[in-house]
C-alpha positions in Angstrom: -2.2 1.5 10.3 -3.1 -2.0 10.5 -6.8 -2.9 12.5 -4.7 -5.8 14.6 -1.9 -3.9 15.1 -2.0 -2.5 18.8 -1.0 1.5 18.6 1.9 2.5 20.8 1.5 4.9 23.7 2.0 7.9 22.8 3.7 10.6 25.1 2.4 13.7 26.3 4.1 16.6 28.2 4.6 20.1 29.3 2.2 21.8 31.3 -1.6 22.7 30.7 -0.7 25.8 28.0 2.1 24.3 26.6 1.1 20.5 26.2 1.9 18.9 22.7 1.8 14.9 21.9 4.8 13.1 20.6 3.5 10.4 18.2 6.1 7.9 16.8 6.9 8.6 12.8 4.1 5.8 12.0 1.2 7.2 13.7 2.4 10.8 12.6 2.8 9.6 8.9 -0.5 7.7 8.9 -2.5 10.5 10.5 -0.6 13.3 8.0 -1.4 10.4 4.8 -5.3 10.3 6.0 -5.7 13.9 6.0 -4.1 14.4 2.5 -6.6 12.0 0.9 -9.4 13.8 2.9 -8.7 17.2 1.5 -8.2 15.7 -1.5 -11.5 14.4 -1.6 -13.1 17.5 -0.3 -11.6 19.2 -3.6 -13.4 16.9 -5.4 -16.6 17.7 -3.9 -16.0 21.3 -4.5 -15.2 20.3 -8.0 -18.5 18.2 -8.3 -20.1 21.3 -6.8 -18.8 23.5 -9.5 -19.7 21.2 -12.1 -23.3 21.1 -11.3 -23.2 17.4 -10.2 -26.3 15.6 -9.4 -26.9 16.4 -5.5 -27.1 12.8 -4.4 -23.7 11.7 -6.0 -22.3 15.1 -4.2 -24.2 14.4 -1.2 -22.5 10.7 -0.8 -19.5 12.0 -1.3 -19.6 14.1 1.3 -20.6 11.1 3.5 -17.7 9.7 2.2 -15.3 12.4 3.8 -17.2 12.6 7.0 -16.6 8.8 7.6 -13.1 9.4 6.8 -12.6 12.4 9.4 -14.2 10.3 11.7 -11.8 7.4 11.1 -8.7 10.0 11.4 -10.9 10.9 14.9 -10.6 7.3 15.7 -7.4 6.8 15.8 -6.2 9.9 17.8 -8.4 9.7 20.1 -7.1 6.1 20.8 -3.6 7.2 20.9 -4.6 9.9 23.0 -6.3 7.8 25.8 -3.4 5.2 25.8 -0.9 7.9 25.8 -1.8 11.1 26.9 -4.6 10.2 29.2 -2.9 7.2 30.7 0.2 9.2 32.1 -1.2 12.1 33.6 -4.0 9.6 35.0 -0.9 8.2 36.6 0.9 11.5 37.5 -2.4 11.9 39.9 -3.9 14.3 37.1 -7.6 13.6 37.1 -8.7 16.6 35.4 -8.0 15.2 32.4 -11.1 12.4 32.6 -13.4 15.9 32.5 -11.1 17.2 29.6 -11.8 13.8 27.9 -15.7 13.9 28.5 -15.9 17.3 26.9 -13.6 16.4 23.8 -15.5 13.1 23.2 -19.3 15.2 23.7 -17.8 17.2 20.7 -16.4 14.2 18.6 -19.8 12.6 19.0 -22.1 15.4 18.1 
């Protein structure tokens, strides 16, 4: 996804035990592209590992893949708050500001 594009709302629904996110094709596919390079990547580490690669150049890469989850992190959580988090705000749901404060204490560990 492009920085300056602005991400569309996405959708969520159903009730608290069933909720799922609809995410248009484009966010889906950039989210599902992100992830395959990431686990590619973390075979690579466990490649270096096995190969008795210098710590340093291991422990970079690792760095490396942690940016990159975090990145992936990023961008749902911004989907999420402009989708998800906007409409049930609006449906008079404000549970789901505490919901939010505990997922982003976890992201932010």
């Amino acid at each position: 996804m492009d920085q300056n594009t602005e991400p569309e709302a996405d959708a969520c629904c159903g009730d608290h035990s069933e909720r799922k996110s609809h995410h248009s094709d484009k966010v889906k596919n950039s989210l599902v592209s992100r992830l395959n390079r990431i686990e590619g990547q973390v075979r690579g580490i466990k490649g270096l590992i096995e190969k008795d690669t210098y710590c340093d150049d291991v422990l970079n890469q690792i760095a490396s893949v942690q940016s990159a989850l975090n990145g992936v992190g990023k961008l749902l959580l911004e989907h999420h708050m402009k989708g998800c988090v906007v409409q049930r705000i609006q449906e008079g749901d404000q549970e789901v500001l505490s919901e939010l404060m505990t997922t982003m204490n976890k992201l932010i560990k």
